[in-house]
Each structure stands twice: as C-alpha cells, then as structure tokens.
ZAZA-674342 format. One record per residue (C-alpha): residue in three letters; x, y, z. Coordinates in steps of 0.001 Angstrom, whole numbers, plus 500000, padded with zeros to 6 digits. Layout:
<fibas>
ALAXYZ ...
</fibas>
This chain:
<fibas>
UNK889102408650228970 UNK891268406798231685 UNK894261408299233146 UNK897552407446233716 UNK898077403311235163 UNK900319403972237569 UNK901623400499236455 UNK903947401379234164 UNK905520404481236364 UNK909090403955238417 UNK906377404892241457 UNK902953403568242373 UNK901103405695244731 UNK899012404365247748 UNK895403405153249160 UNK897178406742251957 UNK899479409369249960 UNK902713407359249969 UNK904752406052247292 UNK905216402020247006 UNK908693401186246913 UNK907980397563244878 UNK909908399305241419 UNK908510398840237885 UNK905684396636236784 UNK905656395351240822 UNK903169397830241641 UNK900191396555244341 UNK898995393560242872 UNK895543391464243922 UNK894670388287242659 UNK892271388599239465 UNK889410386820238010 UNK889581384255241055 UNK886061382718240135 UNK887297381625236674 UNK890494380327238422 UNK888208378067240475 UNK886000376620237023 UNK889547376019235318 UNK890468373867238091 UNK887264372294238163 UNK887276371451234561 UNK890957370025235032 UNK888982367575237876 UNK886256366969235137 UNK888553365999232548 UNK890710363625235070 UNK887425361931235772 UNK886123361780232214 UNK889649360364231135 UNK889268357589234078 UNK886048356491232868 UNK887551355979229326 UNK890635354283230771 UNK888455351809232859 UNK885686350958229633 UNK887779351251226296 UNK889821348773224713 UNK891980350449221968 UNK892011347174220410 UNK888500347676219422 UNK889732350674217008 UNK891094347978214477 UNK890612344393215081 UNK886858343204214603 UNK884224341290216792 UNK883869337596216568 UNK880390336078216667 UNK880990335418221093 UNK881677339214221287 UNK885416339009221714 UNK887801341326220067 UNK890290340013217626 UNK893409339875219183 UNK892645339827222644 UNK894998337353224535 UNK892464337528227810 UNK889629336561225191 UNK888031332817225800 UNK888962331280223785 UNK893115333079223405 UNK892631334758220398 UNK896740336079220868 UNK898082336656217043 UNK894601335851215795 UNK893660338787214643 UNK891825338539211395 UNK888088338642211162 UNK886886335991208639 UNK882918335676207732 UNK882289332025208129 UNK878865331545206085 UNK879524332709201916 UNK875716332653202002 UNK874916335117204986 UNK877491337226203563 UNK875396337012200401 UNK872004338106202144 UNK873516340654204019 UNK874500342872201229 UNK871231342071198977 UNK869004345597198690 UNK866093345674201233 UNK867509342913203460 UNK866736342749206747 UNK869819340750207490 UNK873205342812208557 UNK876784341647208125 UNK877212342459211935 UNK875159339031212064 UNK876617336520209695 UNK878947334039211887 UNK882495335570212187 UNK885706333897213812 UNK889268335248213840 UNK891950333479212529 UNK895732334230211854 UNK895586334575207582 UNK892734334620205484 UNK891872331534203595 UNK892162330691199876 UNK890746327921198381 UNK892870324850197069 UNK892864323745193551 UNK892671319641193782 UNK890403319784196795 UNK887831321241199157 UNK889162323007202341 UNK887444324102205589 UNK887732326433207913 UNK886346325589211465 UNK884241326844214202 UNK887351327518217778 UNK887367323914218971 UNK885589323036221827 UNK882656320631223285 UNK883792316991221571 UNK886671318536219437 UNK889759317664221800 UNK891828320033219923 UNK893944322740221453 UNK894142326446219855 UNK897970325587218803 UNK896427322541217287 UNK893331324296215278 UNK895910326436213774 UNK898311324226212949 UNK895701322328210932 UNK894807324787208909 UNK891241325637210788 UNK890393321980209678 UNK888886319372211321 UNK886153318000209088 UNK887113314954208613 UNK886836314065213027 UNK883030315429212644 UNK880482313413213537 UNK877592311891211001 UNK875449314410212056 UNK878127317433212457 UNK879126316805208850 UNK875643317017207546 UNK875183320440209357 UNK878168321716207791 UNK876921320630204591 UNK873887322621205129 UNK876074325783206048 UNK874872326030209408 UNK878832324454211008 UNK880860323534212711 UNK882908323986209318 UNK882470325412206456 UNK883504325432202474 UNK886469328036201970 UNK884674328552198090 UNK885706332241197377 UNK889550333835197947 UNK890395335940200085 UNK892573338799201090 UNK893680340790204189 UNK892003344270204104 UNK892207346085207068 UNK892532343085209077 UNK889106342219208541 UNK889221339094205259 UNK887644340429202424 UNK885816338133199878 UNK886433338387196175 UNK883569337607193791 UNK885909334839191640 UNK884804331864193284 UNK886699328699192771 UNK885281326202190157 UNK886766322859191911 UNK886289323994195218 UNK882403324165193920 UNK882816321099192018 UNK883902319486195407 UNK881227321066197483 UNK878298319829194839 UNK879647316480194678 UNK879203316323198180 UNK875814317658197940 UNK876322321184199489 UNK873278323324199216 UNK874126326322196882 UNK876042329164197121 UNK875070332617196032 UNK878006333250193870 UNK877370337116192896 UNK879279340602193011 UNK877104341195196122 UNK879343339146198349 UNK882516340881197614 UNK880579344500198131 UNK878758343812201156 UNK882046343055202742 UNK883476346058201110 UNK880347348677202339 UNK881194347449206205 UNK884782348246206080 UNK884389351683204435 UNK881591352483206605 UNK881829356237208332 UNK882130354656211812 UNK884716351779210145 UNK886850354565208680 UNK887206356976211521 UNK888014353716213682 UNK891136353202211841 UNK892142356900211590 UNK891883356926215401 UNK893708353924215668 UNK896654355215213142 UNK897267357838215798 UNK897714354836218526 UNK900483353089216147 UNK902251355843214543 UNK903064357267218686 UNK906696357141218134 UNK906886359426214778 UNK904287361569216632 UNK906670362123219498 UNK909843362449217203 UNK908392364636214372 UNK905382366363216262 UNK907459367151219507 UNK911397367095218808 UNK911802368118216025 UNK909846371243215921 UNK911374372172219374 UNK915345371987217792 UNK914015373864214636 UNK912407376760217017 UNK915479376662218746 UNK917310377357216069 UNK915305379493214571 UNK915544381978217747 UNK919222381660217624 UNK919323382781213493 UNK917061385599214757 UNK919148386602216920 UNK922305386572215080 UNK920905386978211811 UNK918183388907211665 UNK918452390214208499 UNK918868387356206348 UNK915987385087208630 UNK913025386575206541 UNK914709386012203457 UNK915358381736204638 UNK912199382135206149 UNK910023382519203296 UNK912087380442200491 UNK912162377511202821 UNK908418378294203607 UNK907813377488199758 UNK909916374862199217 UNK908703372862202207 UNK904516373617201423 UNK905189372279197497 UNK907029369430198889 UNK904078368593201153 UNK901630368782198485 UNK904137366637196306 UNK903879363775198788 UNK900024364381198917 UNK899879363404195484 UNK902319360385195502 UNK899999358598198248 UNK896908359980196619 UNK898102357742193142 UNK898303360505190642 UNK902015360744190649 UNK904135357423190645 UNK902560353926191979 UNK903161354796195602 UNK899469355248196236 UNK898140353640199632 UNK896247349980199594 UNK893521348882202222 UNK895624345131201274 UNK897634344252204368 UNK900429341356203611 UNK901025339819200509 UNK898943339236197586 UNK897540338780194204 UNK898738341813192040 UNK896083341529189927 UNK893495342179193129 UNK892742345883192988 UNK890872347363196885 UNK890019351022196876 UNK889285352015200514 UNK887644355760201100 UNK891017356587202711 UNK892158357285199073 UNK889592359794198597 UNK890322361479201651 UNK893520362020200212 UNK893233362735196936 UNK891087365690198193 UNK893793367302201040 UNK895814366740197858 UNK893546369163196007 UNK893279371438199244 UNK897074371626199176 UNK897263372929195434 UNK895103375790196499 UNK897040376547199635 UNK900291376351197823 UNK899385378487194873 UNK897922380990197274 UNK901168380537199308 UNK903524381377196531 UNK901165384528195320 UNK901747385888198637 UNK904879385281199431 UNK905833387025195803 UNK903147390108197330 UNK905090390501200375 UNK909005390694198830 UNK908915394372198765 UNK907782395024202508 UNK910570391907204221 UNK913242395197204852 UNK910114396860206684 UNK909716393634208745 UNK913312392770209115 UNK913800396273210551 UNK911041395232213421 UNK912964391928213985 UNK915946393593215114 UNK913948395209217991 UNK913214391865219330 UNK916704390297218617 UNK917994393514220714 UNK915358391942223691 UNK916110388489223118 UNK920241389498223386 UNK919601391628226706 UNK917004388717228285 UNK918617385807227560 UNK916540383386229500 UNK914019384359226922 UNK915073381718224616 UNK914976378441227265 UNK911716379484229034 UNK909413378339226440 UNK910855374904227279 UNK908694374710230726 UNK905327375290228962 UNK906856372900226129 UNK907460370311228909 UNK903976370800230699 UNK902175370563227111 UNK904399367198226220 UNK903126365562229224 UNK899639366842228763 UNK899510365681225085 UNK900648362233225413 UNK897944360967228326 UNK895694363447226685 UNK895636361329223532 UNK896001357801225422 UNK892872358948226980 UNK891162360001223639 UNK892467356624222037 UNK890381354570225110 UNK886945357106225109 UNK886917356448221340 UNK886908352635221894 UNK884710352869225193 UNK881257351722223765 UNK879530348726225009 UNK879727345292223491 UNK876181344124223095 UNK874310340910221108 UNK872415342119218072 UNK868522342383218237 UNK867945339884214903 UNK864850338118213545 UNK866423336301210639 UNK867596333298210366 UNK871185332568211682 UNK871331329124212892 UNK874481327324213715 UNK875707323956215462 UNK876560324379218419 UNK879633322471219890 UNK878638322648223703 UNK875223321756223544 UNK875952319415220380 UNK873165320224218162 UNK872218323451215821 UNK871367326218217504 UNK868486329077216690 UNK868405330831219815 UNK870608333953220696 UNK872891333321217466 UNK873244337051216544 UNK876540338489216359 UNK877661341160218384 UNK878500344774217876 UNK879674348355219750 UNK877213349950221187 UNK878387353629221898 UNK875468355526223927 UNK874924359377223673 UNK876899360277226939 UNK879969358784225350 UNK879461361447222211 UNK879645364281225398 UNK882680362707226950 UNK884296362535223466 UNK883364366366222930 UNK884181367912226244 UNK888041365985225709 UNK888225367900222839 UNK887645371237224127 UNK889219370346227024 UNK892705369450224898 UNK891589373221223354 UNK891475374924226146 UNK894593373742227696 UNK896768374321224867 UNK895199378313224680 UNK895878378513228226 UNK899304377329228030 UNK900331379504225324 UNK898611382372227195 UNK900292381712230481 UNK903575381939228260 UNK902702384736226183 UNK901862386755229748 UNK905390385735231226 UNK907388387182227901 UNK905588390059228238 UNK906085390598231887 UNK909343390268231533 UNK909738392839227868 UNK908054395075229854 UNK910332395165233043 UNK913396395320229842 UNK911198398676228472 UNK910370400603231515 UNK914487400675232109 UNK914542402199228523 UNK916164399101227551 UNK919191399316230215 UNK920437397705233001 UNK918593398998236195 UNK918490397650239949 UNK914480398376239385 UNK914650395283236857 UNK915376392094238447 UNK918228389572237382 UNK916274386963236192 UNK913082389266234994 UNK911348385854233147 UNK910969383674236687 UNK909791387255238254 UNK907298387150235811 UNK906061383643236392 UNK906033384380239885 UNK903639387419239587 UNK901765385240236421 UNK901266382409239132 UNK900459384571242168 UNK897722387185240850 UNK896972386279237116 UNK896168382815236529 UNK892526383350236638 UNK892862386271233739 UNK894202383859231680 UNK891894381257232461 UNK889400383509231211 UNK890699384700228250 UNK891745381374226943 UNK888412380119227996 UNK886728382751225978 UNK888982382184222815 UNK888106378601223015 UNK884305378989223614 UNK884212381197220866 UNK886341379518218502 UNK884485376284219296 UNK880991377831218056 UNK882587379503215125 UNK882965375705214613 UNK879578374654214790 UNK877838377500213295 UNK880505377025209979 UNK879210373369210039 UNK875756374515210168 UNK876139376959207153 UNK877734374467205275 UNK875219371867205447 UNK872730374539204095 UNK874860375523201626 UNK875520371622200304 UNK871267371306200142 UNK870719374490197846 UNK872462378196197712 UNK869759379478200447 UNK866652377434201712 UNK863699377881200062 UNK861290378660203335 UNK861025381116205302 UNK862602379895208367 UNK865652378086206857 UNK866327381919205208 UNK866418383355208465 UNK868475380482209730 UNK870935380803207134 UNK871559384492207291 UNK871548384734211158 UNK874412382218210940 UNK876419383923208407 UNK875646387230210425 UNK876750385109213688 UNK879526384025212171 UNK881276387686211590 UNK880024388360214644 UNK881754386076216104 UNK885421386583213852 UNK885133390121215096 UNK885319388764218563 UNK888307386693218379 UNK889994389692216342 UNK889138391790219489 UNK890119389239222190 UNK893603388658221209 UNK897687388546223060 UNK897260392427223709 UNK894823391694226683 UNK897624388950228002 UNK900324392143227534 UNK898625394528229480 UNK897613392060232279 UNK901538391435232361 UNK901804395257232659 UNK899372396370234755 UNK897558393583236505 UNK894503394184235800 UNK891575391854235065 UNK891472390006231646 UNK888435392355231089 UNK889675395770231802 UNK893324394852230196 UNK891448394102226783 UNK889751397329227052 UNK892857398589227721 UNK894482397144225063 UNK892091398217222525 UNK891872402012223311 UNK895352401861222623 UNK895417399911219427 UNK892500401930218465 UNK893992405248219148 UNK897226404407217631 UNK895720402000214801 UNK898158403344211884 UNK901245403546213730 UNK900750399671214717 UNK899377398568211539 UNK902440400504209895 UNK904852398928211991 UNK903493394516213035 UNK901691393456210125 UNK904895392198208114 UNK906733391252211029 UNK903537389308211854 UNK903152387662208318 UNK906832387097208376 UNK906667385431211647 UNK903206383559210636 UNK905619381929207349 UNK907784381149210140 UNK905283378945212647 UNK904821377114208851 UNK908342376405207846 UNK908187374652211216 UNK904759372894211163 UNK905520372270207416 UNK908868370186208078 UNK907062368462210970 UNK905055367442208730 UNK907821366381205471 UNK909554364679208116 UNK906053362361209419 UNK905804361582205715 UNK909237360459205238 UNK908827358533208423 UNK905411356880207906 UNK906431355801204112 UNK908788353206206140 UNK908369349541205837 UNK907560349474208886 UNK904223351441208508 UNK903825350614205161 UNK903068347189205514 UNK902792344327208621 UNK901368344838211891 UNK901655348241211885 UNK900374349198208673 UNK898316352242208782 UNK895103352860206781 UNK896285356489205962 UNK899280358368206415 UNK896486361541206562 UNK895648361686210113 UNK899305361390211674 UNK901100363605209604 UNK898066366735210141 UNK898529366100213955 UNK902529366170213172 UNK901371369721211838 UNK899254370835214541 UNK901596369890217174 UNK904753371495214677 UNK902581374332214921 UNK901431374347218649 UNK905515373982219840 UNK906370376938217426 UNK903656379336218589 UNK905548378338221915 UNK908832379459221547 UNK907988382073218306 UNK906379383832220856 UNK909724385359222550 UNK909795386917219164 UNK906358388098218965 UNK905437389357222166 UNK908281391161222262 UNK907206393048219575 UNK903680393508220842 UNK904834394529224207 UNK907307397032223067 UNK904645398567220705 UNK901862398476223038 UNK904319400051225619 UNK905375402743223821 UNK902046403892222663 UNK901144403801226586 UNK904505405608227304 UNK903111408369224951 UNK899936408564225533 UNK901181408902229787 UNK903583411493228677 UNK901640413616226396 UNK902786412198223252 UNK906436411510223889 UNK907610408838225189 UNK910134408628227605 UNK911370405008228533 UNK911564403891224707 UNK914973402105223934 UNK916932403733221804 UNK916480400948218691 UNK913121400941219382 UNK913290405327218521 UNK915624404402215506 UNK912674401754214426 UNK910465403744214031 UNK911952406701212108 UNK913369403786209890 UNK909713403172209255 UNK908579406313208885 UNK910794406703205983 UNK910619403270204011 UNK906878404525204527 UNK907216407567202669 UNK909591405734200255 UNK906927403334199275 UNK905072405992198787 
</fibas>
C-alpha cells in the first residue's frame, strides 16, 4: 500500500526536513525514462534516413503509368526518348498478348513489346492502320512528328522493314483489335475488326490469335494485387488537396466548434451529438452504395476518357467497395441500436460534461493549445506521406529473365533482334518490404506520442485548476497550459515516449497475430494437426492477452505522470490502484461521457469523410488526368486523419474529466476518504449521480 505522493500536497517535503516552496504539482522533479527518450530520438534519425533513401530511389510516377519495353516510365519527360504527355501503355504485338494469357504459358505480359503513346488506338473501317515503334535509327522523324502522324510511318519502311512488320516482329504493327483507356494502361477488346483483318490478309500478314484470351490477359495484369494497391497508393498522391482540406481543415473548425457548443451548451451537445452522429454514418454508407453500383448508375469505371457505352470494364476496385459498402450496413445498424441503448443515460453524461465546460471556462487556453500538436502533426503528415508515396515506388527497374521468343527489328542496328528483347519490370527487394513497414509504425508511433504529449499537458494543467479547488490561487500559474509543456518538455518526454511506444508495439502485434488467426480461420474452423491447434489457440489466447494490455496501459498513466512525475511505469501502477480501488465510482460516473464523447470523435471523422466524397465525385477526379481508381482509399484516410485531429482537441474535454476523477479519488484516498481540494461542481456531480443512480434503479 503506498502512501501519500506528496505531489499533489500545497507542500513537498525534502530529504533534509524542509518544505519546497515550488507550490502545487511543481514539486522536485527529475527527468524520467531518459533511455527511452534517447531510442525515440534515434528512431526519429532512422526514419529521416529511411525517408531519404525513398526520396533518392522512387519515382511516384511508377505508381500509375506503366513500363515501356526500354524500361522507361510512361510519362517521364527526362525519359529517352521524351515520353512528356505520353502516358499510355499500349501492347504492340496482338499475338504476344495472345500467348501471354494462354494457361501454362511460359510467356508473361511483362514481355510482349510495349510503347507509350498519347490515346489508345482503334482500328479504321476502309483501311489498315499502324502504330509504330519511337522513331529512331533511319526514321528522321521527330517525337512531335510520330504523333502527329498518328504512330504511322509504314509506308517510309524499307523492303525489308515492311516484311518484318508483316511478320509481327516491327517496326509497326496492325492496330486489328479496339481499344480503350483503362487505367492508363490500353486495354484490348476481343471484337476484332473484320476489314482491318481483311487488309492485313490481303497483305499476307501471318495470323492473329483472335480469342477472349487477349482481352483477359490484359485484364488479369491490371487487376493484379501488386497493380491494384499501385493505384490506391497513387490515389492518395492525386487526391493531396481534398486530403489537406477535408482530412486537416475541416475537422480542426468542426472541433473547434464543437469545444465552443460544449462550452456554452453543454446540455443540448449530446443530444446534436448523437442525431448528427446517425445522420452523417447512414449518409456515408449511402454514398458507399452509389459508387459501389447498387443504387443509381454512379458506380466507378476502370475507363479513363471517352468511350464506347456499350464497353462494360469491371476493375477489383468495385469489389473493394461493394464490400466497405456491406461493412458500413453493419456498422450503421449497430450504430443506430446503440445510440437508441444509450438515450436514457445522455442526462448522466451531460451532467459530467458540465464539469469539464466549468475547466474549459476557467482555463481558457485550453481550447487553442491543441492547435500546436495539430500544427506539429500537419507538418509531420504531409512529408510523412510524400515519403511513403516515393518508398512505395522505390523498387528497381530490371530486364526480364525470358526464354521465349520475343524478337523484334531493331531500328539502330537495322535488322531483327533476338537478343536482350525482354521487357522490363519493378523489382522491389525484401529490405524495401522493412523500410515500407518500419514507416508505418513509425507514422504510428508519432501520432500516439503526439496525442500523449497533449493529453499529459491538459492534464498538467486540470490538475494545477483542481489542487486550487477550482479557484483562483497565486500557487496556480497564469498561463497553467505553457507551465505544463514546460515541465512535459523538461522531465517527461521520455515517459511518454515509452508509453506511446508500448501502445504502438502492442497494438502493432495485436495486428499481426489477428492476421494470423484469420488466415487459419479462412482454411478450416481449427487446423486439423496437432501443431496448427496449438497455434491457433495460443493466438486467440495471445490475442486477449494482449487487449487486456492496451485496456491497462491507457491516458490514466499520462494523468498521473502530469501529477506526480513519476515514471510512465510507476504512474500506470499508480493509476490502476486507483481505478481499481475506486472501479464503481469511475465506471458510474465516465463511461457515458466517454461513449458520448467517442459519437463525438465520429460526427467529426464521419463529415471528414461526407465531405472527401462530395469532393472526390468532382469532374475533376472523376474523369481526366486525375481520375482516381477508387474514391476508397482517400476518403478512409479523410477518416483517420478526421479522427486523429479530433482525438486532438476532444481531448481538453476528456482529460479533463479523467484528471478531475482520478484526482479526486487520490484527494480521498490522501485524506482518508474525503476529499478536500474537489471543486464545488465537481461535489454537486457527483451527488447528481448518485441519485440518477438510484433513480435508474
């Protein structure tokens, strides 16, 4: 059993006998948890390197434009030849595309001869039409020129040129099927063009596969895994602007405004709260549906530009949606069930509201603090993901290892060329798969360590407002929040590195272990030997092992390191004895102000989110240049950061709570069951509690 802190006493008494004179909360302080203060920093110096090395290799270009058969990217203006505004990936060869996608080939698509042009090709209806290898060697044709012509120049061939084309092996070749833009890659479709293949026979051609396979091998590359998470990577690089506007701005005027309402109108904010909670989570799921294609004809299309209505492309991106829309129904239904569960306890939690609006009122720079953290975080996030964008797109352009046959003429050496004619693919080695992971925990760990760095100033300063019994004192200083960053930054920072680095460590093989169980669970309900039994119940067993870890290591460690100083260690032990030995009072008192407060991070997150969907069903992203693949990806990171900027500033609200609670029961237990420095509201609380309890009752 410990005894009294000391820390929380108008007094703090030395080794010697005498009494510091520092006030409340101020007491003799030493640095904490140094050691973990020196890994943070370390891993900050880790992550600036690991950022660099994506910076100097990747090429967020790479992310959605393909490979031509040299190895240059689609696109690229510093590519030889200029491939500015070309930025189409075409599949020269209708018969390589053919082999490629027949079962048991050993021929890949990554191999069949690929150029980039500036529209895909369709085939004309009185004639035959080429499309042309990038001019160079004998062809005294500029890029300007190539392109003006249509990617023809068949008729200046050579004798001996023209019969190579004729065999399919270049410099030109027969544009026989149509066409269309999908994902800036030009897919074929199986209806090949009779006179274009009258044309080609007459001119005795060798024969083209003309076969559903050609229009599906095409279609397998560009909803490959690797294809697919390319684009949803890349969606983040083009949609930047609504991620700044509706993932950062927005969600910091709605928390600001939501503090204010709290603060003038607490009793009607849990009401708004939750309706506007509801409305906004069926509206999300609404829009879920419209892009997924079961409600309206708004559904998203893999077709970039225009084209035939009558060609249908389903890209796995639909899929993806249509099951978040499903996901959604369940969250909304269980949404609504509890928000209709919880309409008899909002006058409990609106009673616990007012405690912190009293705080807020009395502490004023409460409400603008969270904007330094908010600022820090902004800055973070944005070269945060331009570094993620690069490391995603910093694998290694390498030539294909190929033994098949892809022989094609060769303008610089003017004859048909076997040798070293593979194509040319990404190559992304197993140290890039670390880098990628450690950014991700690293973006983790940051944003726990911000929020705990503000969590610990709020409560700093609730707790200088408490010990004064909620008064003015000249024990309390006049701007209590920067005293509390000051004493944060001078003795705690290494507390909190710990405890955020413990959350995320934790949280992070929750992760993985869930993964794990999953994949079991997809196979069969349990594993039929012996060994995958024992695997799949020590996971499970891990698993709760693990949730009752994160329950344990929660804000209440960051409150009583604001309070006493103490290491992140002994502050959680701290903070459970008391939670622990006053376990009904709390429960009582912060579970519906928690819930209500929870519904409030969402009605943020949530119109973050509305507002990204609104935004990304513009022209503008709808269609052109900056067409994205799936509105999915942007508008859940419009969530999470909705969500990450109201945990910010929501915050004031809740650790104000927590402190005050976790005070008083320390004010009781120090003073033998009555406490002595509780603010009068806080008093009136909790007898209004005590008797709603027995109400409910």
């Amino acid at each position: 059993m410990r005894g009294p802190l000391g820390a929380v006493l108008e007094r703090y008494p030395l080794s010697d006998g005498t009494t510091e004179d520092g006030g409340i909360i101020r007491h003799n302080r030493k640095c904490r948890d140094v050691a973990f203060l020196v890994i943070f920093i370390a891993f900050w110096v880790a992550m600036i390197v690991n950022s660099s090395f994506g910076f100097n290799q990747g090429n967020p270009l790479r992310l959605t434009y393909g490979l031509d058969y040299k190895g240059n990217v689609c696109g690229d203006k510093h590519a030889h030849p200029g491939l500015h505004q070309l930025e189409l990936k075409y599949w020269l060869n209708p018969n390589q595309v053919y082999q490629s996608g027949v079962k048991d080939s050993q021929f890949k698509l990554s191999n069949a001869r690929s150029i980039c042009l500036l529209d895909c090709p369709t085939p004309l209806e009185d004639s035959l039409s080429w499309v042309c290898d990038y001019p160079e060697g004998d062809i005294h044709l500029s890029m300007d020129d190539w392109i003006d012509r249509n990617y023809d120049y068949y008729e200046i061939l050579t004798p001996e040129m023209k019969n190579a084309s004729l065999q399919l092996q270049g410099p030109c070749y027969p544009v026989i099927f149509p066409s269309v833009n999908v994902y800036w890659s030009c897919q074929y479709i199986a209806r090949a063009s009779n006179a274009s293949l009258r044309h080609w026979k007459q001119m005795g051609g060798v024969d083209i596969k003309e076969d559903i396979v050609v229009d599906k091998s095409i279609h397998s590359f560009i909803n490959s895994r690797s294809s697919v998470l390319k684009r949803y990577m890349a969606d983040i690089g083009k949609a930047w602007p609504v991620l700044i506007v509706c993932g950062g701005l927005l969600p910091l005027f709605l928390s600001v405004v939501w503090l204010l309402m709290i603060r003038y109108f607490v009793a009607a904010m849990p009401w708004i709260t939750v309706a506007f909670f509801n409305i906004l989570i069926i509206t999300v799921t609404v829009f879920y549906y419209l892009k997924a294609g079961w409600i309206g004809n708004d559904a998203i299309s893999p077709i970039i530009g225009d084209h035939d209505p009558y060609i249908h492309v389903f890209g796995r991106e639909l899929n993806h949606l249509r099951a978040a829309a499903i996901l959604m129904t369940f969250v909304m239904v269980l949404s609504i069930l509890t928000s209709i569960a919880i309409v008899r306890r909002i006058l409990m939690g609106t009673s616990v509201l007012k405690v912190a609006a009293k705080v807020i009122g009395e502490v004023q720079a409460l409400i603008i603090f969270p904007v330094i953290p908010y600022s820090i975080l902004a800055i973070f996030y944005m070269v945060w993901i331009s570094a993620a964008l690069h490391l995603f797109s910093s694998g290694q352009v390498v030539q294909n290892n190929c033994n098949t046959n892809c022989c094609a003429y060769d303008l610089l050496s003017e004859k048909v060329n076997c040798d070293h004619c593979c194509g040319y693919s990404i190559r992304y080695t197993p140290h890039i798969a670390v880098a990628i992971f450690f950014h991700l925990f690293g973006c983790y760990w940051a944003t726990k360590f911000f929020i705990a760095c503000s969590s610990t100033v709020i409560a700093g300063s609730v707790a200088s407002y408490y010990w004064t019994r909620g008064e003015t004192s000249s024990e309390v200083p006049v701007l209590p929040v920067f005293d509390s960053m000051k004493r944060l930054i001078r003795y705690s920072l290494g507390s909190v590195a710990l405890g955020s680095l413990i959350v995320s460590f934790v949280e992070s093989i929750r992760f993985i272990l869930e993964s794990f169980r999953r994949k079991l669970k997809v196979t069969e309900t349990t594993p039929d030997s012996w060994f995958g039994k024992m695997v799949y119940h020590t996971s499970q067993g891990c698993l709760r092992c693990v949730e009752w870890t994160i329950k344990s290591v929660n804000r209440n460690a960051y409150i009583m390191i604001a309070i006493t100083g103490k290491s992140f260690c002994r502050s959680s032990a701290i903070a459970t004895e008391l939670i622990m030995n006053n376990i009904l009072r709390l429960v009582r008192l912060n579970v519906i102000g928690d819930v209500i407060l929870f519904l409030g991070k969402l009605f943020v997150s949530l119109s973050s989110a509305v507002f990204g969907f609104l935004v990304l069903d513009t022209h503008k992203y709808s269609s052109g240049h900056n067409k994205l693949s799936s509105p999915l990806l942007p508008v859940l990171v419009c969530w999470t950061l909705g969500y990450v900027v109201a945990t910010l500033f929501f915050a004031v609200v809740e650790m104000s709570i927590d402190t005050l609670i976790l005070s008083f029961c320390q004010d009781s237990e120090e003073h033998e069951g009555t406490a002595q420095f509780a603010p009068l509201l806080l008093m009136e609380t909790l007898n209004e509690q005590n008797d709603m309890q027995r109400l409910t009752q």
